[in-house]
C-alpha positions in Angstrom: 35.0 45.3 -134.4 36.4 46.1 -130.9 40.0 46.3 -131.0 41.3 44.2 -128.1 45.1 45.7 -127.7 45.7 47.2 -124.2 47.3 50.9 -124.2 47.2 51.5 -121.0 47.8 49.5 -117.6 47.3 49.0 -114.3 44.7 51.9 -113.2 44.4 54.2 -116.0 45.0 57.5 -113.8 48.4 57.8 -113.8 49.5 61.4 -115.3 45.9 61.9 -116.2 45.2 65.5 -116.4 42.6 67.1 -113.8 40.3 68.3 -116.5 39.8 64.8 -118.0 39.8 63.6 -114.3 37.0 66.3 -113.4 35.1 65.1 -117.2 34.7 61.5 -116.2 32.9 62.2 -112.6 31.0 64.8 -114.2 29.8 62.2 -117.0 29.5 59.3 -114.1 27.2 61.5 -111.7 25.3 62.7 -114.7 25.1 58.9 -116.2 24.1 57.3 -112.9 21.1 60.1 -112.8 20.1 59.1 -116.5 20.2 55.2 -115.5 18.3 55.4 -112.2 15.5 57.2 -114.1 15.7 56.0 -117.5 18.3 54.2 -118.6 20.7 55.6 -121.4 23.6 56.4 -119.2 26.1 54.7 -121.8 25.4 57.9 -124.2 27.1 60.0 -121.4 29.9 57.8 -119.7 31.2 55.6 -122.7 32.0 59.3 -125.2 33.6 60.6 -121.7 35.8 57.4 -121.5 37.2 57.5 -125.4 38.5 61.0 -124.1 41.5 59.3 -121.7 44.6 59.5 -123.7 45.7 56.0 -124.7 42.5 54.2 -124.1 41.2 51.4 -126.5 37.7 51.0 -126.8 37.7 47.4 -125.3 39.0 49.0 -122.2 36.5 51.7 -122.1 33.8 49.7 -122.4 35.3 47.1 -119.5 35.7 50.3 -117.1 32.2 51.7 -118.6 30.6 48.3 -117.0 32.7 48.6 -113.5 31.3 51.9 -112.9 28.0 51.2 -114.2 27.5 48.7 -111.8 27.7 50.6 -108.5 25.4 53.0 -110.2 22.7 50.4 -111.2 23.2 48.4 -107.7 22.7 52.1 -105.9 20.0 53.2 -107.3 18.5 49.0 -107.7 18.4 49.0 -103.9 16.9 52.8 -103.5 13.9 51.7 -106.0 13.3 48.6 -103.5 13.4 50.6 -100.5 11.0 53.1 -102.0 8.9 51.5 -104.8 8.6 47.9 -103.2 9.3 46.3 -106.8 7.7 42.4 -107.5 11.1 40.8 -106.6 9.5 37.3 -108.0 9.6 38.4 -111.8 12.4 40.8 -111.3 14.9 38.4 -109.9 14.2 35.1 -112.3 14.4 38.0 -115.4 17.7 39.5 -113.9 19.6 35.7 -113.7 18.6 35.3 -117.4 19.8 38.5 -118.7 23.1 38.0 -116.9 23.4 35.0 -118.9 22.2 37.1 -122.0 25.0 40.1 -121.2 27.6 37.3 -120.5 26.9 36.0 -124.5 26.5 39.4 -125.6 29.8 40.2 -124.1 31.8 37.8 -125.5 30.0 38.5 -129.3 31.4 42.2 -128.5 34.7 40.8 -129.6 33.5 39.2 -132.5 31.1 41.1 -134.5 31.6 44.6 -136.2 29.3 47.4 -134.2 28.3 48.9 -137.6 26.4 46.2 -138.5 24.2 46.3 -135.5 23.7 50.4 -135.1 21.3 50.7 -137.7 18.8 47.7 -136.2 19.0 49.7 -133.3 18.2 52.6 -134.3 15.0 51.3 -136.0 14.1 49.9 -133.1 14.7 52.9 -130.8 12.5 54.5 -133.1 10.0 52.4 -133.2 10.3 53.0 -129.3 9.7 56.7 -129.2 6.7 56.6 -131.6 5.1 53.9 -129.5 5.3 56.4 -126.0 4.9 59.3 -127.9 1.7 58.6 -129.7 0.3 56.1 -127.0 0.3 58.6 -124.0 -1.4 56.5 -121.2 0.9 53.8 -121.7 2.6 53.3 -118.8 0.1 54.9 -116.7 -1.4 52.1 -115.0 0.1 48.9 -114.1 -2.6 46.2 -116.2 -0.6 43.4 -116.6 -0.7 41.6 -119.8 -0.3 38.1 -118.6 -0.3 36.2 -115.5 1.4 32.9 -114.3 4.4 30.7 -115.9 3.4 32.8 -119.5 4.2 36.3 -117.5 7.6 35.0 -116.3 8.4 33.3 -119.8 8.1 37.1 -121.4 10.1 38.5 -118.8 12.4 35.7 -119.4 12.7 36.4 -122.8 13.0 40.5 -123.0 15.9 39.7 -120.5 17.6 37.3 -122.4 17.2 39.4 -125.0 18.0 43.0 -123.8 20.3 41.4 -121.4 22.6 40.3 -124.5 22.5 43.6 -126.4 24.0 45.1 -123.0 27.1 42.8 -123.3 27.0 43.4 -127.1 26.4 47.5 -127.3 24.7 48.7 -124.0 23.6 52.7 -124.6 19.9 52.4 -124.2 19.9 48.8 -122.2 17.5 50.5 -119.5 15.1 52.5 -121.8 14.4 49.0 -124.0 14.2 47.3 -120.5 11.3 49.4 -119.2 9.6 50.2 -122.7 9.9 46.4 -123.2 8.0 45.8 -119.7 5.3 49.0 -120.6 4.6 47.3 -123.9 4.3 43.3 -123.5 4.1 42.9 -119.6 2.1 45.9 -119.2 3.6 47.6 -115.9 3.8 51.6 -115.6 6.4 53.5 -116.0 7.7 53.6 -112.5 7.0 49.5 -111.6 9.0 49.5 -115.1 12.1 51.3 -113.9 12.2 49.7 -110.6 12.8 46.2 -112.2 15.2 47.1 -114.7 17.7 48.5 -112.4 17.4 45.3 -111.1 17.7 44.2 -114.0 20.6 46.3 -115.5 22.6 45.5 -112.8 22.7 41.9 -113.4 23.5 42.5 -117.0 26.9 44.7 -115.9 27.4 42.2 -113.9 27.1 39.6 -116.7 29.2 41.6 -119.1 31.9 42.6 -116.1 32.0 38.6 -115.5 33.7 38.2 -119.1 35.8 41.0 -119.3 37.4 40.5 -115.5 39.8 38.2 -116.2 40.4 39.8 -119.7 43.1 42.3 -118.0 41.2 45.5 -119.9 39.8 46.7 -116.9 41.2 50.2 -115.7 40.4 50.2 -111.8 41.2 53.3 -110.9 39.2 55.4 -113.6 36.7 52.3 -113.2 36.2 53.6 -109.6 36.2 57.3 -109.6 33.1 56.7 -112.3 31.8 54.4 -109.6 31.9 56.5 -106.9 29.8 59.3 -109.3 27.5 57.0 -110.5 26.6 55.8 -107.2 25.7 59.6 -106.0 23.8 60.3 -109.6 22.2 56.4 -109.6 20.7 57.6 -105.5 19.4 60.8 -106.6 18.3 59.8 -109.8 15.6 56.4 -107.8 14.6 59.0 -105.3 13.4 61.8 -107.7 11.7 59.0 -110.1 9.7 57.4 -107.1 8.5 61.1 -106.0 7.9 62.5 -109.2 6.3 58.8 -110.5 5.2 57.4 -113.9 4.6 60.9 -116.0 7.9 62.0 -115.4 10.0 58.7 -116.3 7.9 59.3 -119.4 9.1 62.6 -120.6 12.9 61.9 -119.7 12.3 58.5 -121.2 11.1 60.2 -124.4 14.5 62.6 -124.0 16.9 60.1 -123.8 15.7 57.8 -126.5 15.4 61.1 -128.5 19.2 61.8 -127.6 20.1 57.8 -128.2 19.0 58.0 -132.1 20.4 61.3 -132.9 23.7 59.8 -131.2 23.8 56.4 -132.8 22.4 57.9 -136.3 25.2 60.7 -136.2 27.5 57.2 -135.7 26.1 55.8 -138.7 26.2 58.2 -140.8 29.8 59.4 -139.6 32.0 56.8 -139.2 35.2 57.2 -137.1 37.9 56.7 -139.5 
């Protein structure tokens, strides 16, 4: 369960060393890159954020969210300049799964992460099998469903993906766009466009609860910001040039990295 105590106040840099300083934009330029491509950032930024001396994990996942979303808004606006995303499914999808992040968020105070981990692992699985033996998935864009029944699944996957974000969050962009590959039946890069979208309305939705909590750190919150913003710009650009083929393989990376991360977690507790 996320313990809830504050150790540290106001902006979390004071007497901070350099080297933990220079960690954290290191792990927020390389996080906003992995997010504007993929999704996964969390793997990166949240391990870099346990680092800070005094830190408690409810904090670090408060100032994970603050600096996630001016990385997800970055790189949400350089997709729509570039890739021209369907704002009339993206939009309806994102004000559901801020409402979804916004539950999720407040059932991160509640519920013991252990007992989730291992469902998601299964299911991250279940993920990289699909891409990985089902190569021209993702491809083409040959949408599944058309009309009110279209908007009602992407209603649902944000709901749904929009509440683990408030709950967990490493991963919330790859389940976005494997979720949109699989039962809408966009490619790859259409995928990715929408779930920044997307993702940033969920760290918006979790960021909504914990605001007037008192756990966010504002000055590590934005330093990691500022990083994720440069990563998140460079990360939508290189996606939209390089297109479908190559969110694949770095999808296929990340969700790699995301089970061997959360499985080492299982298997190793913290004590």
């Amino acid at each position: 369960m996320i313990e809830a105590a504050t150790l540290l106040d106001g902006s979390g840099l004071q007497g901070m060393e350099p080297g933990t300083i220079a960690l954290i934009v290191l792990a927020g330029f390389a996080a906003g890159w992995v997010d504007a491509v993929v999704g996964g950032g969390g793997l990166l930024q949240l391990p870099a954020l346990l680092l800070v001396p005094g830190i408690s994990p409810v904090q670090a996942l408060a100032t994970n969210k603050l600096g996630s979303v001016f990385g997800t808004t970055t790189s949400a606006v350089t997709y729509y300049r570039r890739a021209h995303p369907d704002l009339r499914t993206a939009i309806p999808m994102a004000t559901v799964a801020l409402a979804g992040s916004f539950g999720g968020a407040i059932l991160a105070t509640l519920l013991p992460e252990e007992v989730i981990k291992p469902v998601i692992i299964a299911a991250l699985i279940a993920v990289g099998l699909f891409t990985l033996f089902k190569p021209t998935a993702g491809e083409l864009t040959n949408l599944r469903h058309t009309g009110s029944r279209h908007h009602a699944v992407a209603a649902v996957i944000g709901l749904v993906i929009g509440g683990y974000d408030g709950l967990i969050g490493p991963g919330t962009g790859s389940f976005l766009i494997i979720a949109m590959v699989a039962f809408m039946g966009y490619n790859f890069l259409a995928a990715s466009a929408k779930a920044k979208i997307v993702n940033m309305a969920t760290n918006l939705g979790a960021l909504a609860f914990f605001l007037p909590s008192g756990h966010l750190l504002w000055g590590i919150g934005l330093v990691l910001g500022a990083a994720n913003m440069v990563g998140g710009y460079l990360g939508a650009r290189m996606a939209v040039s390089k297109g479908s083929k190559f969110i694949r393989i770095v999808f296929l990376a990340v969700v790699g990295a995301l089970i061997l991360k959360l499985g080492y977690d299982v298997l190793f507790p913290a004590a």
